[in-house]
C-alpha positions as CSV (number, residue, x, y, z in Angstrom):
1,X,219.4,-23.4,3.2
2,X,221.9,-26.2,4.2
3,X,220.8,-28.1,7.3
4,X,216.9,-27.1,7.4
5,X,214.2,-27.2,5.6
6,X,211.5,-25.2,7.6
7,X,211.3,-23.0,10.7
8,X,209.0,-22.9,13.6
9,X,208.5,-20.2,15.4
10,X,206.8,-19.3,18.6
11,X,204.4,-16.8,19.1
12,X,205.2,-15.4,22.5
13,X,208.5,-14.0,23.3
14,X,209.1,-14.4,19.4
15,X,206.6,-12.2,17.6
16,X,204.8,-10.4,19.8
17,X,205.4,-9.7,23.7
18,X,203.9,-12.1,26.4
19,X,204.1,-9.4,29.0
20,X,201.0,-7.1,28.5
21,X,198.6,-10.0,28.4
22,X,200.0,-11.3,31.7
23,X,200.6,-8.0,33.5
24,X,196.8,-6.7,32.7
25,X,195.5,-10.3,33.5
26,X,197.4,-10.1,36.6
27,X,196.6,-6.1,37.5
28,X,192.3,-6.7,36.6
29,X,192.5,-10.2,38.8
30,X,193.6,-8.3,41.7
31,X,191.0,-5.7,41.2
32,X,188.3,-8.1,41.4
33,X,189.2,-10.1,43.9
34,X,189.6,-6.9,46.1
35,X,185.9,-6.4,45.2
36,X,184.6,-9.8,46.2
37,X,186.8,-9.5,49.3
38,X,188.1,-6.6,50.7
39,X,190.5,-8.4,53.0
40,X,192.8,-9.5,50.3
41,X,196.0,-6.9,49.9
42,X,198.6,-6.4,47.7
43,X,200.9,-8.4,49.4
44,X,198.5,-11.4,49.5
45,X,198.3,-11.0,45.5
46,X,202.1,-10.8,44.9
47,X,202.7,-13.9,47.3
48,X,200.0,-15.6,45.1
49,X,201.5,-14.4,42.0
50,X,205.2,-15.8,43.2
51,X,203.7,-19.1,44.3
52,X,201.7,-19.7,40.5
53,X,204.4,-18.3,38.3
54,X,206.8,-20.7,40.3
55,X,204.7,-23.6,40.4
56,X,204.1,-23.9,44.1
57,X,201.1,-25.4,46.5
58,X,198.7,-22.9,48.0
59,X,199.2,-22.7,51.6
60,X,196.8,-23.8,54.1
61,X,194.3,-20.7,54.7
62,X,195.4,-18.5,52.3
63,X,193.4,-17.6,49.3
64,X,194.2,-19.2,45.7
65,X,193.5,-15.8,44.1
66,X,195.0,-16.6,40.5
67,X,192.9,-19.9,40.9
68,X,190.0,-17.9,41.2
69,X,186.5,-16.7,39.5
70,X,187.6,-13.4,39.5
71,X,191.4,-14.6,37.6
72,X,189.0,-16.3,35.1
73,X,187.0,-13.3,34.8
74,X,189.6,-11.0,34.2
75,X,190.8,-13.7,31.5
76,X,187.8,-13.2,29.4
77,X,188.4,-9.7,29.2
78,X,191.8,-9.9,28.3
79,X,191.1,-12.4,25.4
80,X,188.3,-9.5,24.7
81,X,191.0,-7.2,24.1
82,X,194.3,-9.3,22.7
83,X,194.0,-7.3,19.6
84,X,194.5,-4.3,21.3
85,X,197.2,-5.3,23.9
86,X,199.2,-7.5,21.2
87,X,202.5,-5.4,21.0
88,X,204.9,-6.5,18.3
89,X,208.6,-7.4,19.3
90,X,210.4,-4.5,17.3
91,X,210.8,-6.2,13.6
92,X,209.3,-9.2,13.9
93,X,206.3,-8.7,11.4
94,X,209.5,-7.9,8.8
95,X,211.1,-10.8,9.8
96,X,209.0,-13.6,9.5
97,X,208.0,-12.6,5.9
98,X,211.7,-12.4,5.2
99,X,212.3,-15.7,6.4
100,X,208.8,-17.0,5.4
101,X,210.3,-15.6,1.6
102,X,213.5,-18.1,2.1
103,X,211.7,-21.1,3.5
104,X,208.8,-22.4,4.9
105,X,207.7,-21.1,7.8
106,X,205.3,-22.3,10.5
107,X,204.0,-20.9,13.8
108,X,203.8,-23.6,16.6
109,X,202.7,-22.1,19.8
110,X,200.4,-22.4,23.4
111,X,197.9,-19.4,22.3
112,X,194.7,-18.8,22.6
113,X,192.5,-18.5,19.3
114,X,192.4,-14.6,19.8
115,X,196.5,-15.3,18.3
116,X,195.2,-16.2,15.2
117,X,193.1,-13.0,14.6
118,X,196.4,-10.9,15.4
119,X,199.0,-12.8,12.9
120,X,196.1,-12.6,10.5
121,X,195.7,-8.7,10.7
122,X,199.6,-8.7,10.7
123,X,199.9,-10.4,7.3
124,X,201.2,-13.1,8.7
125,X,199.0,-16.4,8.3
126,X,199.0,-15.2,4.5
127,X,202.7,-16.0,4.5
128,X,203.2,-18.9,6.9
129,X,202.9,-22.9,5.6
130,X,201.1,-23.7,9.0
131,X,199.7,-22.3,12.0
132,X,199.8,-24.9,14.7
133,X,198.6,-23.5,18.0
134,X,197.2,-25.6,21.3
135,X,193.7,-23.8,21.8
136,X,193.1,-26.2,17.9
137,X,194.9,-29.2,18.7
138,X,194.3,-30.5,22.4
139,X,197.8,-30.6,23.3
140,X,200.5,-27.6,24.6
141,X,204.2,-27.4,24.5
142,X,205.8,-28.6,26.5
143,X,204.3,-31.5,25.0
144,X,206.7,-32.6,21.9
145,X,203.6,-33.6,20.1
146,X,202.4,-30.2,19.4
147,X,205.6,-29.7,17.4
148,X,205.0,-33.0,16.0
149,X,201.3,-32.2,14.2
150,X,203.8,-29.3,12.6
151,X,206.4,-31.9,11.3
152,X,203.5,-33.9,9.9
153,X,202.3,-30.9,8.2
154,X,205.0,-30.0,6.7
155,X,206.0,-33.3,6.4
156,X,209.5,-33.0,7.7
157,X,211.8,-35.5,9.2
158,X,212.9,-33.7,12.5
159,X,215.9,-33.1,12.1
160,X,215.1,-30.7,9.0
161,X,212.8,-28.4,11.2
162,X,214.3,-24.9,13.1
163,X,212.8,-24.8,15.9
164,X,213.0,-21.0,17.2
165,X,211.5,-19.5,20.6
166,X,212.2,-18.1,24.0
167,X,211.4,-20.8,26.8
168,X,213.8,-23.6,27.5
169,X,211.1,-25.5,28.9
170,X,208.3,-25.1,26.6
171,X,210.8,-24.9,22.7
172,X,214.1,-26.3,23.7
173,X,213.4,-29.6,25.8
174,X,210.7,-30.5,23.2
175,X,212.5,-29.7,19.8
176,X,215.4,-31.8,21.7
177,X,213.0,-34.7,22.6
178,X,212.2,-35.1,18.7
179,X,215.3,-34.3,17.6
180,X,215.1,-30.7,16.3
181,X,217.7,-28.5,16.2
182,X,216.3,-25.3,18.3
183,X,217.3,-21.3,18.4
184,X,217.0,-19.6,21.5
185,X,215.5,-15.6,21.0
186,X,216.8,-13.9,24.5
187,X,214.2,-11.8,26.4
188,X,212.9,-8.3,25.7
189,X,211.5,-6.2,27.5
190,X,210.9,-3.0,25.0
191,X,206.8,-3.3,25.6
192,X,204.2,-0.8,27.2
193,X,203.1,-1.7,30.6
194,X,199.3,-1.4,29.9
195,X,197.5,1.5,31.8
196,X,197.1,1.2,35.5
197,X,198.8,-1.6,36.7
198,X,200.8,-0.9,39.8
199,X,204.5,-1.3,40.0
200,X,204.6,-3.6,42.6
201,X,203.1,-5.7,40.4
202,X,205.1,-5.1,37.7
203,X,208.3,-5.3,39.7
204,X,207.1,-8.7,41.0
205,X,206.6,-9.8,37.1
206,X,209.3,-9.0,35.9
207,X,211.7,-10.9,38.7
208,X,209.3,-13.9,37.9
209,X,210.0,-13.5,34.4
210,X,213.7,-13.6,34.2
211,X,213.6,-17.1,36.0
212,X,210.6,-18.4,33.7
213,X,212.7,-17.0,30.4
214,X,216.3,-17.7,31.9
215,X,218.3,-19.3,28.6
216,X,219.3,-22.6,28.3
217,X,222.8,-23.9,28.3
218,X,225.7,-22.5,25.5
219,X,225.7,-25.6,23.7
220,X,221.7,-24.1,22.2
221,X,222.4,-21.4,19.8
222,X,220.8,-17.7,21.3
223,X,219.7,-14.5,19.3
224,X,218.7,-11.2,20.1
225,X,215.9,-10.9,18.5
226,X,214.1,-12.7,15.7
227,X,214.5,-9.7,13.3
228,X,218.8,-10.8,14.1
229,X,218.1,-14.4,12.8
230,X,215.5,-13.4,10.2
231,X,218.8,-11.0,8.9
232,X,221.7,-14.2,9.2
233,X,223.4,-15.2,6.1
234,X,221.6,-18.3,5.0
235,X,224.6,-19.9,5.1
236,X,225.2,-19.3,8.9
237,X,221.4,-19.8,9.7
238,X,221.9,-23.4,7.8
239,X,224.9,-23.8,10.4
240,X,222.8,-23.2,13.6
């Protein structure tokens, strides 16, 4: 495969869907926090969702629900039941054993260990050269160094690495900062909304969403999916 000589791929956004951890994490924080105080409405929650998905201070005398006991309660049950809310990305199971057929391939990723239980039921870890995730190493994209325990692993130069996932923030502006070439995979939004969470919830999400997963600019190559890159000539996938 001209140009590369391994492929890292994220976990989130790539392989399986981001959005039913969040939304049920989001949807079981609420409901606890309405149990410990009553007070708190849905519009408090959504204000405090906008203001931690977009990075911003908690305002004087308001409540920093998603800061909370009960967001990490509802945390620990979610990690409980990642098995069971891990949704696939349609054809990504296929495709990382296709490419992981071609050349190595690697998982570098910010998951928690519960990840490594999934791409092990999947067949996956069977198949992949490495799994590099930040709950193991201390350190979390957007950190370059996470990617850089991969290159040691595989023991690439950077340029020879792929580096393939759906944040500009947390796979293109490290893979850049080493020197990796990097494949964008364009947001899908194919999953199951798990049971019970309420649509205002979900509509807030999803807004927050777009501008977290907003692509980078045209000169960073962009696919659909990675079952679309997993079925690129090699020779164009040695061109990207």
């Amino acid at each position: 495969m001209t140009g590369h000589s391994a492929i890292a791929l994220d976990v989130g956004g790539v392989i399986y869907y981001d959005e039913p951890f969040e939304l049920a994490w989001l949807q079981g924080t609420f409901d606890l926090a309405v149990t410990t105080d009553p007070s708190v409405t849905l519009r408090h929650f959504i204000d405090d969702t906008e203001r931690f998905y977009l990075g911003g201070k908690v305002s004087a005398g308001r409540p920093d629900i998603l800061g909370s006991a009960a967001a990490d309660e509802s945390w620990v049950r979610i990690l409980r039941a990642w098995g069971e809310l891990a949704q696939e990305i349609p054809g990504a199971i296929a495709a990382t054993k296709a490419l992981a057929r071609e050349i190595p391939t690697a998982v570098v990723a910010n998951q928690p260990p519960e990840c490594a239980g999934v791409l092990a039921a999947w067949g996956l870890t069977a198949v992949l050269e490495t799994v590099v995730l930040d709950c193991f190493e201390g350190v979390a994209k957007p950190d370059p160094r996470l990617l850089g325990i991969a290159l040691d692993r595989l023991g690439l130069p950077p340029a020879g690495l792929l580096v393939v996932g759906n944040r500009a923030d947390h796979d293109v502006a490290p893979a850049r900062a080493l020197g990796c070439p990097a494949v964008f995979v364009l947001p899908e939004d194919g999953y199951r909304v798990p049971p019970g969470v309420h649509p205002d919830i979900v509509r807030a999400y999803r807004a927050l969403r777009t501008v977290r997963t907003a692509p980078p600019g045209d000169d960073v190559p962009r696919v659909a999916s990675l079952a679309e890159l997993a079925a690129s000539p090699l020779a164009r996938l040695g061109a990207l």
